[in-house]
ROSE-4610 file (N, C-alpha, C; in Angstrom, 1 decimal, always signed):
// ROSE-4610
residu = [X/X/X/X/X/X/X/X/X/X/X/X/X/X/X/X/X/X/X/X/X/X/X/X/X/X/X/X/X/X/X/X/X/X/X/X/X/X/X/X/X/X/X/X/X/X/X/X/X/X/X/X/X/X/X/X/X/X/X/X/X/X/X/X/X/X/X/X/X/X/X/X/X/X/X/X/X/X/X/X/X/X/X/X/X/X/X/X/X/X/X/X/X/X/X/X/X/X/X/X/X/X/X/X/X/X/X/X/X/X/X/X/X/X/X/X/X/X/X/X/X/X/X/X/X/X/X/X/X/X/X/X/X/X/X/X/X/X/X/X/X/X/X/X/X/X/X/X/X/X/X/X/X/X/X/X/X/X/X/X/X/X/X/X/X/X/X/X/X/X/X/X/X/X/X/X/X/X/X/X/X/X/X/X/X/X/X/X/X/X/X/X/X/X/X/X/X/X/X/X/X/X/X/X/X/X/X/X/X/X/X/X/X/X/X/X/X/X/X/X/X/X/X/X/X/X/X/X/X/X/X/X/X/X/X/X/X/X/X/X/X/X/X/X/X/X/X/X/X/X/X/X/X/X/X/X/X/X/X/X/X/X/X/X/X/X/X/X/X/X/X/X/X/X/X/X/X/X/X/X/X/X/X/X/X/X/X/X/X/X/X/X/X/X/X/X/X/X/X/X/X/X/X/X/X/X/X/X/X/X/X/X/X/X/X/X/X/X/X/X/X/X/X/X/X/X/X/X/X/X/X/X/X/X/X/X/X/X/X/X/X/X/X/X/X/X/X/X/X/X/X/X/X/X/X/X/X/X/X/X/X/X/X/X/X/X/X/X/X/X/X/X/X/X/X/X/X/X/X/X/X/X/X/X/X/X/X/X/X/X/X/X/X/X/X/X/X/X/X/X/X/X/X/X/X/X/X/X/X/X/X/X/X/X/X/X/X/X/X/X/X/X/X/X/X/X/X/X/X/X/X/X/X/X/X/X/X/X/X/X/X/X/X/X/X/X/X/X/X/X/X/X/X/X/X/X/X/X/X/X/X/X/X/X/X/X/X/X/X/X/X/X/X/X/X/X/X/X/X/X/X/X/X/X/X/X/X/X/X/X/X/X/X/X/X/X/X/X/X/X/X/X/X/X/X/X/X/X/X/X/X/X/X/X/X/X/X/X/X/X/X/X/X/X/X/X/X/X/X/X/X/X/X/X/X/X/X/X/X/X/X/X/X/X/X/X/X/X/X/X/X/X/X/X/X/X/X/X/X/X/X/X/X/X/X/X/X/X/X/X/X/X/X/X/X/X/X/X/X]
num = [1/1/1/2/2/2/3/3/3/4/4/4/5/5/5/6/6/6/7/7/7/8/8/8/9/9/9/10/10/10/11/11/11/12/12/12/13/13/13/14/14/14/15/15/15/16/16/16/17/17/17/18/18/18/19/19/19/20/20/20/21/21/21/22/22/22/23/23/23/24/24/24/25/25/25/26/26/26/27/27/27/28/28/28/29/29/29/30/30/30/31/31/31/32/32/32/33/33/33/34/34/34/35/35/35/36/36/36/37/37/37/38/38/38/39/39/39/40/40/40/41/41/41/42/42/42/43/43/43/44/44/44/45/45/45/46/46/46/47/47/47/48/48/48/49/49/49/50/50/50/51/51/51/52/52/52/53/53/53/54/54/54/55/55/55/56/56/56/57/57/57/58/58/58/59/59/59/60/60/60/61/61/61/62/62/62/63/63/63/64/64/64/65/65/65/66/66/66/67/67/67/68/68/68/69/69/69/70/70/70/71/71/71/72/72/72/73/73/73/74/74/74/75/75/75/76/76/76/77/77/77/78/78/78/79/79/79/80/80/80/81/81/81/82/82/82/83/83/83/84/84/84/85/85/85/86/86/86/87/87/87/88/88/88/89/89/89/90/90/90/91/91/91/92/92/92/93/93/93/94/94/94/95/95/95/96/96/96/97/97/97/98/98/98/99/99/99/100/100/100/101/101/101/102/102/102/103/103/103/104/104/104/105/105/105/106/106/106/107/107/107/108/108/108/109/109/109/110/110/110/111/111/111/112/112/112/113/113/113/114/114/114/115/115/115/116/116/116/117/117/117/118/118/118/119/119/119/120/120/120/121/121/121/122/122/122/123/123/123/124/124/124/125/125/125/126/126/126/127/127/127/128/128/128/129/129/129/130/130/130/131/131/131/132/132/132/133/133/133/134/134/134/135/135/135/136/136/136/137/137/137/138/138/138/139/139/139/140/140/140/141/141/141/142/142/142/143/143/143/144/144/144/145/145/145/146/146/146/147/147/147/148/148/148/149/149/149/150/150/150/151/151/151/152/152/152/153/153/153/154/154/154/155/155/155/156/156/156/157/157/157/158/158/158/159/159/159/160/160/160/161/161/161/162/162/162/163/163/163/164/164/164/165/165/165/166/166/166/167/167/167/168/168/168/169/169/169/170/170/170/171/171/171/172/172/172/173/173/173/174/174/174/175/175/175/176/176/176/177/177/177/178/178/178/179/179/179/180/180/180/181/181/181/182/182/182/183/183/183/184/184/184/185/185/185/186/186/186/187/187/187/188/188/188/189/189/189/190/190/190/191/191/191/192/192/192/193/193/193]
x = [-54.5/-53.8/-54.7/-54.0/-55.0/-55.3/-56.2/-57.0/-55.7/-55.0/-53.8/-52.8/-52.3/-51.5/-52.3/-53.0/-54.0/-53.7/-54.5/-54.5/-53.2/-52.2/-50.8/-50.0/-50.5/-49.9/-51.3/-52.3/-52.8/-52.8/-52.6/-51.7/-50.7/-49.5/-48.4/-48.5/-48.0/-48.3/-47.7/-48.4/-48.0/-47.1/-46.2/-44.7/-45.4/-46.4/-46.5/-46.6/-47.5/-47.5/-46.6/-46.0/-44.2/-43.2/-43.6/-42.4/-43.2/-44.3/-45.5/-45.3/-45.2/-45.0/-43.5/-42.3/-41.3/-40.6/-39.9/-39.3/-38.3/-38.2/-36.4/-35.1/-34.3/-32.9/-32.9/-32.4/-32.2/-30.8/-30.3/-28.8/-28.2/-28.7/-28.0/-28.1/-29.2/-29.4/-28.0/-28.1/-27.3/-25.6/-25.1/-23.8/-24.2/-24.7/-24.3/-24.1/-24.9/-24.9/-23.8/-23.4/-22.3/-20.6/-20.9/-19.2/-18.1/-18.6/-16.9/-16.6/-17.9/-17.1/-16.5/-17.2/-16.6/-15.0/-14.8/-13.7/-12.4/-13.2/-12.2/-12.1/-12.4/-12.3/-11.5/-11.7/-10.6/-9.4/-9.7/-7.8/-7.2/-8.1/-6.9/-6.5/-7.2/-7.0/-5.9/-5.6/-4.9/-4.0/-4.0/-2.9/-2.4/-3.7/-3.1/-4.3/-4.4/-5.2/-6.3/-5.3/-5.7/-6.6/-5.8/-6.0/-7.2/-7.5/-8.9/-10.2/-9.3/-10.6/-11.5/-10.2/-10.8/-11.5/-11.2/-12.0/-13.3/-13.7/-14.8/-15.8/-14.9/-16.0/-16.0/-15.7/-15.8/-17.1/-16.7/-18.1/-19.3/-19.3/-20.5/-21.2/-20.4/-20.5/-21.6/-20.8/-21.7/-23.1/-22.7/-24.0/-25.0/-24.7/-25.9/-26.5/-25.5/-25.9/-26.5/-26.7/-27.2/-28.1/-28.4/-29.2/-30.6/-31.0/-31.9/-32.2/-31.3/-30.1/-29.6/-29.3/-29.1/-29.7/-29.4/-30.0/-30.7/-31.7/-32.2/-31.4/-31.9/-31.4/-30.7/-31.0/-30.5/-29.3/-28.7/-27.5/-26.3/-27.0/-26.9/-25.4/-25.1/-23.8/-23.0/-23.0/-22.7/-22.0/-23.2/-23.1/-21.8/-21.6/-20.9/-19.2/-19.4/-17.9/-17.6/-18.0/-17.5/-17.6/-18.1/-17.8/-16.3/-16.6/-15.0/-13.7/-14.3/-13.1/-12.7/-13.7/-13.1/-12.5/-13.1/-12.6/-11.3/-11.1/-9.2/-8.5/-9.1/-8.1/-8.0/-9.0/-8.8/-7.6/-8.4/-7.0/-5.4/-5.1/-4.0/-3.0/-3.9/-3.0/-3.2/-4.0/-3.6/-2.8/-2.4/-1.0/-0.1/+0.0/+1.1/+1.6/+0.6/+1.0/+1.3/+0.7/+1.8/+2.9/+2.8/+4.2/+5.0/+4.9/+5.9/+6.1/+5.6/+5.1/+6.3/+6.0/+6.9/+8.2/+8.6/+10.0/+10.9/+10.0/+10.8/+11.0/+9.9/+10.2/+11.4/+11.4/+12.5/+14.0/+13.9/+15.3/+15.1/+14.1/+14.3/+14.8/+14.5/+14.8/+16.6/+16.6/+18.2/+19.0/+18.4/+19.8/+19.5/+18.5/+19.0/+19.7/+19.7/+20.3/+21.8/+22.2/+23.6/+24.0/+23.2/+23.4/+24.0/+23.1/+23.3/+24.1/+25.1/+25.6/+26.9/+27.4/+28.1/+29.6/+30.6/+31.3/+31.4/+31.3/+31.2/+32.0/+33.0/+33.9/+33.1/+33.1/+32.3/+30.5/+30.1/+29.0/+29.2/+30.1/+30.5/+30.6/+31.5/+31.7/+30.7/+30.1/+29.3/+27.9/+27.6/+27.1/+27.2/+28.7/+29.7/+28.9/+29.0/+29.4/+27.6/+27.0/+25.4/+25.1/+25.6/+25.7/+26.1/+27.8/+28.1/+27.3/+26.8/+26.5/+25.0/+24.4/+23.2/+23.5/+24.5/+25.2/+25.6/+26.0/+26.5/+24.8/+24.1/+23.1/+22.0/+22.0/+21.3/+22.0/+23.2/+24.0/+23.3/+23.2/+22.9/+21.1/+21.5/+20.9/+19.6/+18.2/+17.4/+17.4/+16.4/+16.2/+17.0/+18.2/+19.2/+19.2/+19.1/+19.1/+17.7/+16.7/+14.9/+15.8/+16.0/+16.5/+17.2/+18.5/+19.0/+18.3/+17.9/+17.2/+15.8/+15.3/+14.1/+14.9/+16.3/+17.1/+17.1/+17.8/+18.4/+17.5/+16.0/+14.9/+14.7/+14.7/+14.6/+13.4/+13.1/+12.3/+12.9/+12.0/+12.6/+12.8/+13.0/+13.5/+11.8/+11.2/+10.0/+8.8/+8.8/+8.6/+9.1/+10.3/+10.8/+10.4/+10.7/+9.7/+8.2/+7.8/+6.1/+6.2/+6.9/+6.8/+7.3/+8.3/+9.1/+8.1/+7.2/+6.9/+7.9/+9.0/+9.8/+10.5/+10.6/+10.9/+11.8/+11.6/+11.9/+13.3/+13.6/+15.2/+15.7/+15.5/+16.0/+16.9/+15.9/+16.1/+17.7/+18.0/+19.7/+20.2/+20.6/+21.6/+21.5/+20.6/+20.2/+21.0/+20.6/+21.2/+22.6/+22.8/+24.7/+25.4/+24.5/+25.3/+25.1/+23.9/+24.0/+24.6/+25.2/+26.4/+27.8/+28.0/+29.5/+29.4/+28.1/+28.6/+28.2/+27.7/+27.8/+29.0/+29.8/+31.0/+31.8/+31.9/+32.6/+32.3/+30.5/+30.6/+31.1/+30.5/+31.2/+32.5/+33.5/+35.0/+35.1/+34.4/+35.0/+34.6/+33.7/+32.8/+33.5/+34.0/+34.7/+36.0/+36.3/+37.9/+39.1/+38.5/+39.3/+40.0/+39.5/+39.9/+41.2]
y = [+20.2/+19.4/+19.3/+19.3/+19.4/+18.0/+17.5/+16.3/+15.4/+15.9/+15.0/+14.7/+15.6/+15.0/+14.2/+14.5/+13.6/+12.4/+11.9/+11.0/+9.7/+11.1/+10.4/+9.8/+10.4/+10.2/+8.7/+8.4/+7.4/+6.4/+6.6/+5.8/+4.8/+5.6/+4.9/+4.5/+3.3/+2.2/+3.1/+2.8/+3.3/+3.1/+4.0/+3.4/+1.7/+2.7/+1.3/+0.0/+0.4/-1.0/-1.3/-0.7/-1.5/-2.4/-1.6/-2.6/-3.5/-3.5/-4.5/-6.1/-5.4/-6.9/-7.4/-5.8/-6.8/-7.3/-8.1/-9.5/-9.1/-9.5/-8.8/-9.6/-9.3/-10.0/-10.8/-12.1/-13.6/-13.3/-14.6/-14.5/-14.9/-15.7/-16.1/-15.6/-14.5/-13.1/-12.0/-11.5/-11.2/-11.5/-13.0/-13.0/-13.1/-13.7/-13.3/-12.1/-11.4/-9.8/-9.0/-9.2/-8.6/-9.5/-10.7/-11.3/-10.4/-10.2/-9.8/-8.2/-7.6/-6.1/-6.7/-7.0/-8.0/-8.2/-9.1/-10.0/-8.8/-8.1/-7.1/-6.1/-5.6/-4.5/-5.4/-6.8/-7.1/-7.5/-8.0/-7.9/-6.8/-5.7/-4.3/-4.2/-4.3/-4.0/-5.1/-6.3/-7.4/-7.7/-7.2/-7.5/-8.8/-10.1/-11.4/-11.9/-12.7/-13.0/-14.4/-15.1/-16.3/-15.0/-14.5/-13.8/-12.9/-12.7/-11.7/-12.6/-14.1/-15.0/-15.4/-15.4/-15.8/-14.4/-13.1/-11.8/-12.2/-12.5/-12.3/-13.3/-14.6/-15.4/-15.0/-14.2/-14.2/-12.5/-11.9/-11.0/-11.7/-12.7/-13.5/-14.1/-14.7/-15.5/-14.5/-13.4/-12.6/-11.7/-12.2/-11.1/-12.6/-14.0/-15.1/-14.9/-14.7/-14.6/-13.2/-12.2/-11.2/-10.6/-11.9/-11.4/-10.7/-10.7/-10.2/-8.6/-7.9/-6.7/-6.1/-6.8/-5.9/-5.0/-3.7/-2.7/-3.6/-2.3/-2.7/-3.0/-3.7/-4.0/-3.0/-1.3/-0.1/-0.2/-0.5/+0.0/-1.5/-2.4/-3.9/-3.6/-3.2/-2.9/-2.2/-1.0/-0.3/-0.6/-1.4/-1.9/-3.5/-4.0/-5.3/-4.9/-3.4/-3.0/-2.4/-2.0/-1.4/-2.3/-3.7/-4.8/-5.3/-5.4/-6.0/-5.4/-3.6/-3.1/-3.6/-3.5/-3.5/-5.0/-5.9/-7.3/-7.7/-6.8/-7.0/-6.1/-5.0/-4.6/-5.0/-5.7/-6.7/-7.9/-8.6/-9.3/-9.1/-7.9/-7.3/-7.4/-6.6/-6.7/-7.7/-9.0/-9.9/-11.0/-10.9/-11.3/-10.8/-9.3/-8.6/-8.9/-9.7/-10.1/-11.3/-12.4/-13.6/-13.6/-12.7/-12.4/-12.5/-11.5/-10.7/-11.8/-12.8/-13.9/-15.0/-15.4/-16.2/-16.0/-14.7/-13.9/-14.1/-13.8/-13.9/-15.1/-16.0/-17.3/-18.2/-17.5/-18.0/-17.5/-16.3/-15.5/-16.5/-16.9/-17.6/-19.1/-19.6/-20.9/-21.1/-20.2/-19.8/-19.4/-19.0/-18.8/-20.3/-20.5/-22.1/-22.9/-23.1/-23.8/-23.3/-22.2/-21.8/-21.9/-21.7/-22.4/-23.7/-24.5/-25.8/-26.6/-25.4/-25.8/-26.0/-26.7/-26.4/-27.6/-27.5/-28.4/-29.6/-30.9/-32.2/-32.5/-31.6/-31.6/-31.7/-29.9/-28.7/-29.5/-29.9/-31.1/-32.0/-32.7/-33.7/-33.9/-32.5/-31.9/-31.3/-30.7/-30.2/-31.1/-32.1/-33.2/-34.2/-34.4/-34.8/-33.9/-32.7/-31.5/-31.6/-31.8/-32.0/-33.1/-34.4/-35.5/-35.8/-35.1/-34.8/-34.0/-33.1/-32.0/-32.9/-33.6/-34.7/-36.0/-35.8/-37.2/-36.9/-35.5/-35.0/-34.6/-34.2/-33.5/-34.7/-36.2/-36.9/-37.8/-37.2/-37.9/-37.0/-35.6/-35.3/-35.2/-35.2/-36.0/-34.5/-35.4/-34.7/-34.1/-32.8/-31.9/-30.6/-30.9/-30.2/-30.2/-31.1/-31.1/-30.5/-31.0/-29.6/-28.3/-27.7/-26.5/-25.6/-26.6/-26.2/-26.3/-26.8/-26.8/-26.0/-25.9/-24.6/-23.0/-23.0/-21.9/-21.4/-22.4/-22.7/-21.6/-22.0/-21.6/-20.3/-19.7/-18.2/-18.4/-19.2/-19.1/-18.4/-17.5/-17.1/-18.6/-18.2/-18.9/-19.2/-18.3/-18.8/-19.5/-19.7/-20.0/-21.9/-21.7/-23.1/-23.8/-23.4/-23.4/-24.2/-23.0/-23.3/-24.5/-24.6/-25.7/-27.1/-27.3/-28.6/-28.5/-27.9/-28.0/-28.7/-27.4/-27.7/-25.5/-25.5/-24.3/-23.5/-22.5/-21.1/-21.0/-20.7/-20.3/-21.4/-22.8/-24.0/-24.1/-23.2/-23.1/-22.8/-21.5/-21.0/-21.9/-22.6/-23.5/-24.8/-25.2/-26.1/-26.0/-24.7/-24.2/-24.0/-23.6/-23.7/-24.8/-25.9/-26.9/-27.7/-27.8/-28.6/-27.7/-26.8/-25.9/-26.3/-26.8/-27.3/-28.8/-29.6/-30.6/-31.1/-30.1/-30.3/-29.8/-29.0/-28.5/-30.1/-30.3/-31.7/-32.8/-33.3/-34.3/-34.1/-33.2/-32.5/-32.8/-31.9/-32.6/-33.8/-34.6/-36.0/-36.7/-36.7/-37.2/-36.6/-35.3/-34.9/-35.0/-35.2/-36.2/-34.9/-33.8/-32.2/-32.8/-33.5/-33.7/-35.1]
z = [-40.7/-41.7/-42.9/-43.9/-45.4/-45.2/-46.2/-46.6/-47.0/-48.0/-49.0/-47.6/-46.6/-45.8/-45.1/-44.5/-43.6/-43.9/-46.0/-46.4/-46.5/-46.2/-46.8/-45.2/-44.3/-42.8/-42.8/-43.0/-43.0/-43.4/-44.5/-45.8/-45.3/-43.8/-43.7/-42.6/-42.3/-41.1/-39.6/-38.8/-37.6/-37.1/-36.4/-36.2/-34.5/-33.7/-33.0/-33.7/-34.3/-35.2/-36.2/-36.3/-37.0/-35.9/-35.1/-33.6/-33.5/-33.4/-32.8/-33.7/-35.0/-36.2/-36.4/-36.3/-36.7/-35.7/-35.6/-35.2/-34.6/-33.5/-33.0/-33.6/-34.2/-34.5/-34.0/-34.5/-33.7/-33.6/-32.9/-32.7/-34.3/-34.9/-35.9/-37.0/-37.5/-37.7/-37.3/-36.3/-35.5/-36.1/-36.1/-36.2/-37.7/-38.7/-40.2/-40.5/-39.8/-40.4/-39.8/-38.7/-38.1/-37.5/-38.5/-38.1/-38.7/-40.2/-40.9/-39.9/-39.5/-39.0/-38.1/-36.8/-35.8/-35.9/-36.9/-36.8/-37.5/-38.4/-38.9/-38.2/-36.9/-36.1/-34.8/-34.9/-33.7/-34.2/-36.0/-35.6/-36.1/-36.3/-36.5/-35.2/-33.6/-32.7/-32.4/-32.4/-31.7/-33.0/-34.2/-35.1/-35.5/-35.2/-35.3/-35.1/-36.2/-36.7/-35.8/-35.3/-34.3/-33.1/-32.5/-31.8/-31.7/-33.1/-33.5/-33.5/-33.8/-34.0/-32.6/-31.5/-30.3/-29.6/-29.6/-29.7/-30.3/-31.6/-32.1/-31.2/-30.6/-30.5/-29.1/-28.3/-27.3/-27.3/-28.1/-28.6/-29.3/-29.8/-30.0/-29.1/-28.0/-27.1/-25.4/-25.4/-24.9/-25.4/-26.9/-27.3/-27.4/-27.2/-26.8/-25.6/-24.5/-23.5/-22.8/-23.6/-23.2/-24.0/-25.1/-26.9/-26.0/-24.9/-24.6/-23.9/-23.9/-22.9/-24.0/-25.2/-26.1/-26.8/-27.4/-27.9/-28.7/-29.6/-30.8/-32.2/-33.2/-34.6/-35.1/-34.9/-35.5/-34.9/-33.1/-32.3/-32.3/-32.6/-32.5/-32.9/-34.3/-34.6/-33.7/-33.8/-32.6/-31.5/-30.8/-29.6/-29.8/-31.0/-31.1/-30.8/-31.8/-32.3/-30.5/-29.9/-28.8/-28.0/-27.9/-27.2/-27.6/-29.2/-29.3/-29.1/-29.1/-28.9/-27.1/-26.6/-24.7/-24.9/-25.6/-25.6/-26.0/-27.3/-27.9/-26.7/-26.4/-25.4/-23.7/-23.6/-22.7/-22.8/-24.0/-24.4/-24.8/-25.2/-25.5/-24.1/-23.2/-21.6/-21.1/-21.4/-20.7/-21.8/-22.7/-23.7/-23.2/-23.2/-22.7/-21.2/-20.4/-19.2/-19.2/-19.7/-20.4/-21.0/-21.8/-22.4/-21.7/-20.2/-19.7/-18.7/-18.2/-17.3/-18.0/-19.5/-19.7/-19.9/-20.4/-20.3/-19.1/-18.3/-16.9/-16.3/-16.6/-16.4/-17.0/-18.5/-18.8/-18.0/-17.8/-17.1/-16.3/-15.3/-14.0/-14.5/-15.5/-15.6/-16.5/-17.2/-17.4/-16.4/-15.3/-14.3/-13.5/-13.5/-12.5/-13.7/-14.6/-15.3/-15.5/-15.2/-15.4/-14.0/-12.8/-11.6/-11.1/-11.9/-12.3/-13.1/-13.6/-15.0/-14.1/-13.1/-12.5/-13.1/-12.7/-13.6/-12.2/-13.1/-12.4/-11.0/-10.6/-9.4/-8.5/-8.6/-7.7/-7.3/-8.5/-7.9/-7.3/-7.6/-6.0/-5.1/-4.8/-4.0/-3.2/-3.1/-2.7/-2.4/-3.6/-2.9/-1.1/-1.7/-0.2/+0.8/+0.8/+1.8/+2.4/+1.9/+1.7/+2.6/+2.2/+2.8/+4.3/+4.3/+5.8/+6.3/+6.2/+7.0/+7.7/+6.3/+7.3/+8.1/+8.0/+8.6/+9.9/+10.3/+11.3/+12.1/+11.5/+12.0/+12.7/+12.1/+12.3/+13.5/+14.0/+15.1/+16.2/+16.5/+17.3/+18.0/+19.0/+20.2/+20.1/+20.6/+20.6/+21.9/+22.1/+21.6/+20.6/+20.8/+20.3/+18.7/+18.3/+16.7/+16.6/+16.5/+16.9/+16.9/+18.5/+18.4/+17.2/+17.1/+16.2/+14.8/+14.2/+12.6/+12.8/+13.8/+13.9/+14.1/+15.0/+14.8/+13.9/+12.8/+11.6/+10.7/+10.9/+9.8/+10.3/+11.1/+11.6/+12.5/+13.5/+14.7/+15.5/+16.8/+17.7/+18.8/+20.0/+21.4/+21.6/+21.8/+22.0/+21.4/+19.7/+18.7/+18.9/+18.8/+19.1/+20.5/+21.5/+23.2/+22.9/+22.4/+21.7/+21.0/+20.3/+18.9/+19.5/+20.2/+20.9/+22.1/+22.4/+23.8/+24.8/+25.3/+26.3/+26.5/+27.9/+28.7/+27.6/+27.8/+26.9/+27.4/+28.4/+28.9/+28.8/+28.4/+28.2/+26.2/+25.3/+24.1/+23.9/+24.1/+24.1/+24.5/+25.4/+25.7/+25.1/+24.6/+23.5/+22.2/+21.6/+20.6/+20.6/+21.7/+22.0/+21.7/+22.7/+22.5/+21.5/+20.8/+19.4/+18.4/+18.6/+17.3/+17.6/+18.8/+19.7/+18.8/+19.5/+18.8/+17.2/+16.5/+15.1/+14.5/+15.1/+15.0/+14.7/+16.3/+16.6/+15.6/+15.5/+14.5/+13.1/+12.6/+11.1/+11.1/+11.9/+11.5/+11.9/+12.4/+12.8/+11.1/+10.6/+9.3/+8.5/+8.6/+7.1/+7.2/+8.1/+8.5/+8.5/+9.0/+9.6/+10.9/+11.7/+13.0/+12.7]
């Protein structure tokens, strides 16, 4: 190496000793220097603006918690914009799954309400019919009414056996006869007989 380069490679600080003095990015370093790309690269991605705002802080919020895991000052950018991008598109599909959560909720809550929408008769009625049918059902005699309303729910013979603790081949004829006399009580209560 000539003298003049020698001179001139001596001249300039050593790259160790450049990392050695300068300072690593603070966090608040950090977000002044890098909010507007941030915030403007999540709401191109999320197209709304509320929406971009809660993106950016949630890429702030992990670059505190990781300020130490993160690259250097040169990748720091880099490294923010490819956070917010996984972040808005994180968020996008889970909007898009609320969305689609309360849509349906709505369909579900508009058919019970047209369900419901029933005209004042037919609700009476049917009130009545609700009424008798517990009125009839609280006449009969136990074990039979058990049998019957565990039948009712889709137990087997042995399910209900298990459950009343009482004999398995005893269940069917239980059920027989509390269908005989709900038959019976019902028309007597709803005034058929």
């Amino acid at each position: 190496m000539s003298g003049r380069a020698r001179a001139l490679t001596d001249s300039m600080p050593n790259s160790v000793e450049t990392t050695a003095t300068a300072t690593p990015l603070g966090f608040d370093e950090a977000f002044t220097l890098h909010h507007r790309a941030v915030f403007r690269t999540a709401r191109a991605m999320v197209r709304d603006t509320g929406l971009a705002e809660d993106v950016t802080q949630e890429v702030f919020l992990r670059l505190y918690k990781n300020l130490d895991a993160t690259p250097g000052e040169e990748l720091l950018r880099a490294w923010l914009l490819r956070v917010t991008i996984n972040v808005a598109r994180n968020t996008l599909r889970g909007h898009s799954r609320s969305v689609a959560r309360e849509d349906e909720y709505a369909k579900q809550e508009t058919a019970k309400a047209d369900w419901f929408t029933v005209a004042p008769e037919e609700d009476y009625e049917r009130r009545i019919e609700i009424e008798q049918t517990r009125r009839a059902l609280d006449k009969i005699k136990e074990p039979m009414r058990s049998c019957l309303l565990l039948k009712q729910q889709g137990l087997s013979y042995r399910e209900i056996a298990t459950t009343l603790q009482i004999n398995e081949s005893n269940v069917g004829s239980l059920i027989a006869r509390g269908r005989k006399e709900f038959v019976r009580l019902y028309g007597k209560i709803g005034g058929k007989q």
